[in-house]
N, C-alpha and C positions, 0 to 999 in steps of 0.2 A: 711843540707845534701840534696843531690839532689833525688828526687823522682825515688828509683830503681822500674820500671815497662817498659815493651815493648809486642806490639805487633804483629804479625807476620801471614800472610794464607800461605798457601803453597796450586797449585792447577795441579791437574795432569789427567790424564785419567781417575783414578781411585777411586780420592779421593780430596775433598776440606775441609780442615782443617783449621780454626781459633781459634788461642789462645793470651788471653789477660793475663798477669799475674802484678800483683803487690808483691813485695818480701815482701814488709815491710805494713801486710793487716791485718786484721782480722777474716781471715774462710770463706770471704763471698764469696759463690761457686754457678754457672751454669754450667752446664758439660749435653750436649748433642749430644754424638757420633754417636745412633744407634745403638752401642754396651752395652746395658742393664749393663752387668756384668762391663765391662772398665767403666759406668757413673760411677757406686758404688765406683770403686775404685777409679777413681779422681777425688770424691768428697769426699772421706775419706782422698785424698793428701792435696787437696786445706783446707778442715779446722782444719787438726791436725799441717798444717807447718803453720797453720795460717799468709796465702797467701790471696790475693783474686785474685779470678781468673776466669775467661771467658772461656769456651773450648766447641766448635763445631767442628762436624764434620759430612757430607753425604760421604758415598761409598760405592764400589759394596757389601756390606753386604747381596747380593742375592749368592754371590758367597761363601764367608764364611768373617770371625771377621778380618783375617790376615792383609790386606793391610790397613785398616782403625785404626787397632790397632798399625800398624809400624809408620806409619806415626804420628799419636797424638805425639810418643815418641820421630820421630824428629825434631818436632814444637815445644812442650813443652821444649825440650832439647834447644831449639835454643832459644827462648822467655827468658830461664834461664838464658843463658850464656851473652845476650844480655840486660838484665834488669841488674846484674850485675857488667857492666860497666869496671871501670877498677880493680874490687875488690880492692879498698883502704882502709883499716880497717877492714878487717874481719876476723873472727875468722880462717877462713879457713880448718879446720876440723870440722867432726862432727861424733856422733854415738847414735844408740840409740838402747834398749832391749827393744822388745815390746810384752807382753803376750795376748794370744786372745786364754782363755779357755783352751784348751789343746795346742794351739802351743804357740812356742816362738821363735820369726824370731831378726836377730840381722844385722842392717847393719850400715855400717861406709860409709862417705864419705872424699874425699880431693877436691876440688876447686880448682886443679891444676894446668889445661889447658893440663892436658896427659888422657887421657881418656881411660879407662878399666874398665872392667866390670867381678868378679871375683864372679859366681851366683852356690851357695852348696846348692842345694834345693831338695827333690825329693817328689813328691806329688804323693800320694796313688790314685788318681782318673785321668782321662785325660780330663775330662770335668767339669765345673762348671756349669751347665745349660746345653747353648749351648754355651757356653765361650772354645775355645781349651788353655788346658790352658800351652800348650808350649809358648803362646803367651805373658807371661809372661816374657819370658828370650828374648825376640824380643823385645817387649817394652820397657825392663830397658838396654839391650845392644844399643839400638839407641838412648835413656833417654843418657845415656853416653857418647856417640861419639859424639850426639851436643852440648851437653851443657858442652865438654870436662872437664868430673869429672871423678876423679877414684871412682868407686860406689864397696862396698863389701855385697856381701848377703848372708846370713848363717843362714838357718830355721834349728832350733837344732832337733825341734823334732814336731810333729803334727800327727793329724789320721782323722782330718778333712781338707779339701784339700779350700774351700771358707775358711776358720779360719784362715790356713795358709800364703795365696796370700794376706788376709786384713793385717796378723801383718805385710808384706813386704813392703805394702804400706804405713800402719802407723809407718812405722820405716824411710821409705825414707823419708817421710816429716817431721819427729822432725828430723832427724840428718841432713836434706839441712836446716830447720831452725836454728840449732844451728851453721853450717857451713858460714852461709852468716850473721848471728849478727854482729853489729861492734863492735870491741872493741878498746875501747879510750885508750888503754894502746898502740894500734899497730901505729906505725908512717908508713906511705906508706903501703908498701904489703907482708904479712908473705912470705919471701922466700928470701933466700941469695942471686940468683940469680935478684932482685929485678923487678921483673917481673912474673903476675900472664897469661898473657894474651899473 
């Protein structure tokens, strides 16, 4: 099988983002944004989908998390869809329930090439530090637009708002890792239309 990894900078005004990912890794994570709270959480992505993965980033983080946090998600998103390939054998769904104490966040994925982002969350705080944490729904809406996945998020219930946003992120990485598994049962590419891409 052909070694699925790619990577990708993206460099702007505002922000220079490099990410490295490998699909088929072992946990093994670097993740330096700038963004304290965003390291935590993709480095909770990179070794729960047990990925290995590279992720830098400098930006205006004098100004506030927003632009440096959009951006990772459409690097990351793009690094994904581009490691990838032509999705030949893969399982093409995925979903996962993940408990973190009192919460319990639930997301599904499809590896479609139609991208949406369908985010049932409401967090009891607006900040996780100094993490704004609408940035959450900016990150996984642009997580989905490039790495054209339909992503679903559904935090049922929580009262801790950091508890919360980790089960999201530990649910997006087991169910992109059960989504992109191959499976030897699949001949070509799960879709009648025979085309994932």
């Amino acid at each position: 099988m052909t070694e699925r990894k790619a990577h990708q900078k993206r460099k702007t005004s505002e922000t220079f983002v490099e990410v490295e990912l490998a699909i088929d890794g072992s946990g093994k994570s670097t993740v330096d944004t700038g963004v304290p709270f965003l390291d935590h959480m993709l480095d909770l992505f990179v070794r729960h989908g047990l990925f290995d993965g590279t992720i830098t980033a400098k930006g205006d983080t004098h100004i506030d998390d927003h632009h440096t946090t959009e951006d990772v998600g459409i690097v990351l998103g793009q690094v994904v869809q581009q490691a990838l390939g032509d999705k030949k054998g893969i399982k093409r769904y995925g979903s996962s329930f993940i408990p973190m104490d009192d919460a319990l966040a639930q997301v599904v994925v499809d590896v479609s090439n139609r991208p949406h982002l369908e985010f049932r969350a409401e967090f009891p705080k607006e900040k996780v530090g100094t993490f704004d944490v609408e940035l959450v729904h900016e990150f996984l809406w642009k997580f989905a637009l490039e790495s054209r996945m339909n992503v679903h998020v559904i935090v049922h219930y929580g009262h801790n708002t950091h508890h919360m946003i980790e089960a999201i992120f530990k649910g997006l990485a087991r169910a992109l890792d059960e989504a992109t598994q191959i499976d030897p049962r699949v001949t070509g590419v799960p879709s009648t239309k025979g085309s994932l891409s």
